[in-house]
GUDOTOR-155491 format. One record per atom (N, C-alpha, C): residue in one letter; x, y negated, z negated. Coordinates in pm, 1 decimal. Example, Ala and Ser with C-alpha at 12.3 -4.5 7.8 and 13.67 -1.06 7.14 Angstrom:
BEGIN
- a,1319.0,569.0,-780.0;
- a,1230.0,450.0,-780.0;
- a,1320.0,330.0,-780.0;
- s,1285.0,225.0,-708.0;
- s,1367.0,106.0,-714.0;
- s,1290.0,-3.0,-787.0;
//
This chain:
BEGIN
- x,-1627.4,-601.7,1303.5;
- x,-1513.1,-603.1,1391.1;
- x,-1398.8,-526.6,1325.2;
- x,-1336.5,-443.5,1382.6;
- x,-1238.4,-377.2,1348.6;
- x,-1109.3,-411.2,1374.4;
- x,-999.9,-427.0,1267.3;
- x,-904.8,-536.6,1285.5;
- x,-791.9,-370.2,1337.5;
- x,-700.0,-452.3,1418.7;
- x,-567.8,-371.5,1485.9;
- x,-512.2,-319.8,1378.7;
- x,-464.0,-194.4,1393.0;
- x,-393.2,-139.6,1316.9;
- x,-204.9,-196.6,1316.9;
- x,-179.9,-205.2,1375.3;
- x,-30.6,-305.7,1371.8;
- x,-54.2,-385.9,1266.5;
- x,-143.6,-458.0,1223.9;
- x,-210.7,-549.7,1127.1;
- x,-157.9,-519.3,992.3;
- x,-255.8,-389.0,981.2;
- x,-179.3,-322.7,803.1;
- x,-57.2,-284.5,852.5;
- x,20.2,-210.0,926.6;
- x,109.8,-190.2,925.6;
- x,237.9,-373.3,880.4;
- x,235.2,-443.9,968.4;
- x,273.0,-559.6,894.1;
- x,252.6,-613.6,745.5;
- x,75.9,-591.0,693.3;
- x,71.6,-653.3,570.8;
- x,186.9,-504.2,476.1;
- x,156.9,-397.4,535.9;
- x,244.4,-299.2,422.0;
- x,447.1,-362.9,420.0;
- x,445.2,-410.8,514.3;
- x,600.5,-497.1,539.3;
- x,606.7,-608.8,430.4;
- x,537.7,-690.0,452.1;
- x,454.8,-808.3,337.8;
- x,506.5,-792.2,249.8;
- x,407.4,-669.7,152.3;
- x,440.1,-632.5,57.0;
- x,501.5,-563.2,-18.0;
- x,573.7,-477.7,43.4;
- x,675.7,-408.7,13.1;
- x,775.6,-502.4,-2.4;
- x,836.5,-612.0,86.4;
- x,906.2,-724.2,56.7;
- x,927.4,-776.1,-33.5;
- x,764.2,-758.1,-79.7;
- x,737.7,-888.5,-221.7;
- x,746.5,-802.4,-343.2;
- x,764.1,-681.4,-348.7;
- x,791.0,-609.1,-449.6;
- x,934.0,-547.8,-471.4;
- x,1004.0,-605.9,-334.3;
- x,1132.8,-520.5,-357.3;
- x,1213.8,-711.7,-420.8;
- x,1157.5,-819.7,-394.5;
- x,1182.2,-948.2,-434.3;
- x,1185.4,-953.4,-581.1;
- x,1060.7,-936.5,-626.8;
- x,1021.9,-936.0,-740.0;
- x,1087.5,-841.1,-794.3;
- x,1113.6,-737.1,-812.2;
- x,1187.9,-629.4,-861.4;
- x,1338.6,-624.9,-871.7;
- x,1399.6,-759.9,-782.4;
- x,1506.4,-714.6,-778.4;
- x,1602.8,-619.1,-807.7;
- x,1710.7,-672.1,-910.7;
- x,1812.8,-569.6,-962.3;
- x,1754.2,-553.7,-1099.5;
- x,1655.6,-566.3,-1191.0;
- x,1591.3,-557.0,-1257.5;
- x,1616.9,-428.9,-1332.6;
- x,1611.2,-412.1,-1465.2;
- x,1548.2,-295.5,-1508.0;
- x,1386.0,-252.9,-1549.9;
- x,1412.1,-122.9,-1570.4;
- x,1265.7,-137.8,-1644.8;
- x,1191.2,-177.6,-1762.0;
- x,1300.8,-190.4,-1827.5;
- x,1204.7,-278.5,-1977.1;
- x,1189.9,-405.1,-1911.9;
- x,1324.6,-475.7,-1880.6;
- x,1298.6,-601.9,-1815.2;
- x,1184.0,-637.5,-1758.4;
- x,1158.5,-528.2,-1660.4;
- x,1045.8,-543.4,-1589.3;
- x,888.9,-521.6,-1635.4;
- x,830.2,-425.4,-1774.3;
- x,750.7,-412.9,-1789.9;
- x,751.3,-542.3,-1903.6;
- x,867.3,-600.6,-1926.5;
- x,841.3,-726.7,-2040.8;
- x,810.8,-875.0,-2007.3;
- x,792.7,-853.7,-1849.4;
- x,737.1,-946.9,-1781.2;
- x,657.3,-957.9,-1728.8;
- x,552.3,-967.2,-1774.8;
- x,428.5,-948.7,-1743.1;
- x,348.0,-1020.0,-1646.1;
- x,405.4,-1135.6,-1613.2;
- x,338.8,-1180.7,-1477.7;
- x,404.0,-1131.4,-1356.8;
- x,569.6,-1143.6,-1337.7;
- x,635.4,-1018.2,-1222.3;
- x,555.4,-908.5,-1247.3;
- x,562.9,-839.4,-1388.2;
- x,523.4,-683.0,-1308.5;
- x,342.3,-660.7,-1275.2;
- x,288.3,-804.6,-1320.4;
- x,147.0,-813.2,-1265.7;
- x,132.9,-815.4,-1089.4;
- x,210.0,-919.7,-1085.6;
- x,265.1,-953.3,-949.9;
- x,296.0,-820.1,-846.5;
- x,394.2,-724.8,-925.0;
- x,478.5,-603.0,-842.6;
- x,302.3,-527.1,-828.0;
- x,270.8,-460.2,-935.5;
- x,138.2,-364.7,-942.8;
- x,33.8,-446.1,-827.5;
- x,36.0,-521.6,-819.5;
- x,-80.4,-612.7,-733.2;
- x,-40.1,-561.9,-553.5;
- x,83.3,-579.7,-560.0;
- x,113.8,-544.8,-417.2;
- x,151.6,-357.8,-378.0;
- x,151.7,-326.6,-451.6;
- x,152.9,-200.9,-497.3;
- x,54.8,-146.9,-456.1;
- x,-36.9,-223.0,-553.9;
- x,-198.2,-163.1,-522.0;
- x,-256.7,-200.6,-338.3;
- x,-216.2,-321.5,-270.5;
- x,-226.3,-372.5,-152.8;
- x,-135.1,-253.9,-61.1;
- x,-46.3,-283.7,-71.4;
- x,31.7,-131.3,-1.1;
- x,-49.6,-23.0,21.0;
- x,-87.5,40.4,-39.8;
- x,-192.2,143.9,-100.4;
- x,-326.5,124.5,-3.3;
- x,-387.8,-13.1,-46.2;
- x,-472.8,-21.4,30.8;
- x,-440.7,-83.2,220.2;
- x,-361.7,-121.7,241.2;
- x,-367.7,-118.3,372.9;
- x,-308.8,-9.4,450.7;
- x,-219.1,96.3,387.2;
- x,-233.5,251.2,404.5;
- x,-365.4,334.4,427.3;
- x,-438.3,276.5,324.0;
- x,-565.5,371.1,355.4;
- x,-696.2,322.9,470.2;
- x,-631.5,182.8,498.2;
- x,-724.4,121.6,632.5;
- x,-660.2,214.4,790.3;
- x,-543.6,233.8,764.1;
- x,-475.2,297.5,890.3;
- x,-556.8,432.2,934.4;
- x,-527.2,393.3,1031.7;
- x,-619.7,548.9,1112.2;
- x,-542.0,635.5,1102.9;
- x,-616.0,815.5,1126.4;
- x,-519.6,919.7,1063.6;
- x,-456.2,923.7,1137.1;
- x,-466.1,895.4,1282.1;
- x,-377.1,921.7,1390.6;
- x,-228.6,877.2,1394.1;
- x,-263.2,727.4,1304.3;
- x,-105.4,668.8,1286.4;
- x,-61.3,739.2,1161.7;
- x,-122.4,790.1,1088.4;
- x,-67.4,809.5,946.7;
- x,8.0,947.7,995.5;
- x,-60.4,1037.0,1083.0;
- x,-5.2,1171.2,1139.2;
- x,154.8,1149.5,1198.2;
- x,194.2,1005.3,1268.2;
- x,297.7,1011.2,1338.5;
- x,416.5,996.8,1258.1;
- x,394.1,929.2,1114.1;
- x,504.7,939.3,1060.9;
- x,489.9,1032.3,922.9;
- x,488.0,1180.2,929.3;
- x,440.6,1237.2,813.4;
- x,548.3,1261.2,708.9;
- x,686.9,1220.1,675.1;
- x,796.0,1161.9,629.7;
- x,762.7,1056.0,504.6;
- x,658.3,987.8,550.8;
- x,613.5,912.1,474.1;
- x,481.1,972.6,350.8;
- x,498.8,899.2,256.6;
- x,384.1,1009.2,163.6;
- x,294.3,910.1,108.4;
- x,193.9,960.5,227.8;
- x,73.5,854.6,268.5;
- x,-15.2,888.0,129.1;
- x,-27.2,1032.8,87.3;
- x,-141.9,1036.1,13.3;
- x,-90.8,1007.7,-148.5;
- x,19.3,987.0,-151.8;
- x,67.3,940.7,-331.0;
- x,78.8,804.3,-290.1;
- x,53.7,755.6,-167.8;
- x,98.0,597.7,-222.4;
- x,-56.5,533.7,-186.6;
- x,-172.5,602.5,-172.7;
- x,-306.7,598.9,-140.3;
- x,-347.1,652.1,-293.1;
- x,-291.5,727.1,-320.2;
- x,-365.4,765.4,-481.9;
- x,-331.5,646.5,-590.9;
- x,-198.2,614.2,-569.6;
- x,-143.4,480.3,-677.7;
- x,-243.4,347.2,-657.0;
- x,-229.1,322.4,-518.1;
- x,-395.1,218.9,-504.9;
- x,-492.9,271.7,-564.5;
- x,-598.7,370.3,-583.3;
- x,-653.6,432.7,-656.1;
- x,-665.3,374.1,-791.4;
- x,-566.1,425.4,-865.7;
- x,-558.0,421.1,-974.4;
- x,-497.5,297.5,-1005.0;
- x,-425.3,227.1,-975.6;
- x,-445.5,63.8,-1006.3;
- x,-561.6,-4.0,-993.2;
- x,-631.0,24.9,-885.9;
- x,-761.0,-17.6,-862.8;
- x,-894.2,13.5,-966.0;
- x,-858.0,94.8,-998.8;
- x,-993.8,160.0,-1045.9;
- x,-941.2,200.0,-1190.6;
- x,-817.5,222.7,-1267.1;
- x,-810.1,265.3,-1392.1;
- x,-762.2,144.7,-1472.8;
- x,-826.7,70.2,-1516.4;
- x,-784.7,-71.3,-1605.7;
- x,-680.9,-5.0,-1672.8;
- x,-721.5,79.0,-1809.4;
- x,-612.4,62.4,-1901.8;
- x,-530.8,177.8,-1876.8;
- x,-526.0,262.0,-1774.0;
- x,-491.9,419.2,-1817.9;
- x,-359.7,449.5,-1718.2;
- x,-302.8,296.0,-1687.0;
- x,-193.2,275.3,-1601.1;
- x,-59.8,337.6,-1650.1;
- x,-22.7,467.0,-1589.2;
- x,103.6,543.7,-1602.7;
- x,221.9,487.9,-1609.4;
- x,321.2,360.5,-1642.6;
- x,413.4,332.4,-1633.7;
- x,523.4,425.4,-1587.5;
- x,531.5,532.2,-1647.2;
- x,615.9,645.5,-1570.8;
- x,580.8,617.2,-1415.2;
- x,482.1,630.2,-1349.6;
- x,418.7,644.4,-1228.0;
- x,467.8,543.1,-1170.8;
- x,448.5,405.7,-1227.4;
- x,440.7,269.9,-1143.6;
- x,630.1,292.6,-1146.5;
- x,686.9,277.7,-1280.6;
- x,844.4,296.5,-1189.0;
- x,890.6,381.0,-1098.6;
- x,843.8,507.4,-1080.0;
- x,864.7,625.9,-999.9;
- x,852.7,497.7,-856.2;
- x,733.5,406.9,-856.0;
- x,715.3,345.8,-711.3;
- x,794.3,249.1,-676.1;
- x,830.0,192.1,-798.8;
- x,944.8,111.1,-750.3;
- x,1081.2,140.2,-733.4;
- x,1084.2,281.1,-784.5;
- x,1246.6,307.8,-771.1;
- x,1228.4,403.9,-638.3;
- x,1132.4,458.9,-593.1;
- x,1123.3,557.2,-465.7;
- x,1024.8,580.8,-361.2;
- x,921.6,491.3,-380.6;
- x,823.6,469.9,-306.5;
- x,766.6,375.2,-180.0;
- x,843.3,247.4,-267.4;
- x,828.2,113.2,-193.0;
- x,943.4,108.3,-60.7;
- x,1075.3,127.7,-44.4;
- x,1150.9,129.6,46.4;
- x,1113.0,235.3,188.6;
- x,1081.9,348.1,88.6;
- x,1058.0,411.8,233.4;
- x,904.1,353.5,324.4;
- x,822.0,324.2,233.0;
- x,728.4,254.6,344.2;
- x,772.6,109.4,395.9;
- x,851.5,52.7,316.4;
- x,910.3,-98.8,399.4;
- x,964.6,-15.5,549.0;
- x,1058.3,84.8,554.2;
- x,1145.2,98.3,651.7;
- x,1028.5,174.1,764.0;
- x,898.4,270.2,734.8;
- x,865.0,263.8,832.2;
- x,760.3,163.7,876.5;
- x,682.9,49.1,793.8;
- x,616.1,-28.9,842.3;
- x,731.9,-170.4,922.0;
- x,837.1,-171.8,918.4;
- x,980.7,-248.0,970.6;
- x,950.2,-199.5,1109.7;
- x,983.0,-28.3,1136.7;
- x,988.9,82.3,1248.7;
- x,865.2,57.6,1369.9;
- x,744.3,57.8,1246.0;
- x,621.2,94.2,1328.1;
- x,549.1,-71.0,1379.1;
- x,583.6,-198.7,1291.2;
- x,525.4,-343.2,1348.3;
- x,591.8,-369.5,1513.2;
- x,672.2,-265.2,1544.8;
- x,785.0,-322.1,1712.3;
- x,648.5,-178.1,1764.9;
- x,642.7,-187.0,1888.8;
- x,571.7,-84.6,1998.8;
- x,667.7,-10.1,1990.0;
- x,675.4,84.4,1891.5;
- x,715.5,202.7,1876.9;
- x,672.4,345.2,1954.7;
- x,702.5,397.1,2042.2;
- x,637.0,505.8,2074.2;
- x,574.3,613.9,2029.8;
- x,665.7,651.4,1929.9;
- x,623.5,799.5,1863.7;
- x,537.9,705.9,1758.4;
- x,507.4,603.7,1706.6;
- x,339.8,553.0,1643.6;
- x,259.4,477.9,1728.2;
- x,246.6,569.4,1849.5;
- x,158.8,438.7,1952.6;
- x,81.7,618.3,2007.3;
- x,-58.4,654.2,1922.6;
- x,-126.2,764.8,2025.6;
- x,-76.1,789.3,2162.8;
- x,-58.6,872.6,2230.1;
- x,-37.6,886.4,2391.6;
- x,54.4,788.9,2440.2;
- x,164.2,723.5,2360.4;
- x,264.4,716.6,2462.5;
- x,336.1,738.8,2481.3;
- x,442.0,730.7,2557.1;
- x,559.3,822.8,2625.1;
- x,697.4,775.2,2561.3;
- x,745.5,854.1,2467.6;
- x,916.2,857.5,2438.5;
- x,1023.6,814.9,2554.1;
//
């Protein structure tokens, strides 16, 4: 069974939430010296990532603003590289990555037109 795409679009809301929570006003040593938060942040990170890459291309096409394929590669490589985790990389996502997909998975969870295939503006 194939689950609705509105679906990931919400869980990417989720978690972007829970990483902009966790992250607060934080710095980055702060943050890499906490190792269960920044276990916590990378975890949803990596979820972001992956419910991006469940989305069909059709929705991923409507908002191309968004940079579907670096935040599909960071799942990737959280997923799959145990030790060879870029810290440069992972702050790059929390200081510029995570907001802009909160604001369009915010945009795209309402019947949005311009992310709804064939419908009318």
């Amino acid at each position: 069974m194939s689950r609705e795409w509105r679906l990931y679009l919400a869980d990417m809301h989720r978690f972007c939430q829970r990483v902009i929570e966790y992250r607060g006003n934080r710095d980055r040593l702060t943050l890499e010296s906490d190792s269960l938060r920044y276990d916590a942040i990378l975890r949803n990170i990596e979820l972001i990532g992956e419910a991006a890459r469940s989305l069909p291309d059709s929705i991923r096409e409507t908002a191309p603003e968004i940079p579907w394929k670096p935040i599909i590669s960071v799942r990737n490589i959280l997923a799959h590289v145990y030790f060879g985790v870029d810290k440069d990389a992972v702050w790059d996502v929390y200081r510029n990555r995570d907001p802009r997909t909160l604001s369009v998975a915010q945009a795209s969870s309402e019947p949005a037109p311009r992310l709804i295939p064939g419908a009318r503006t």
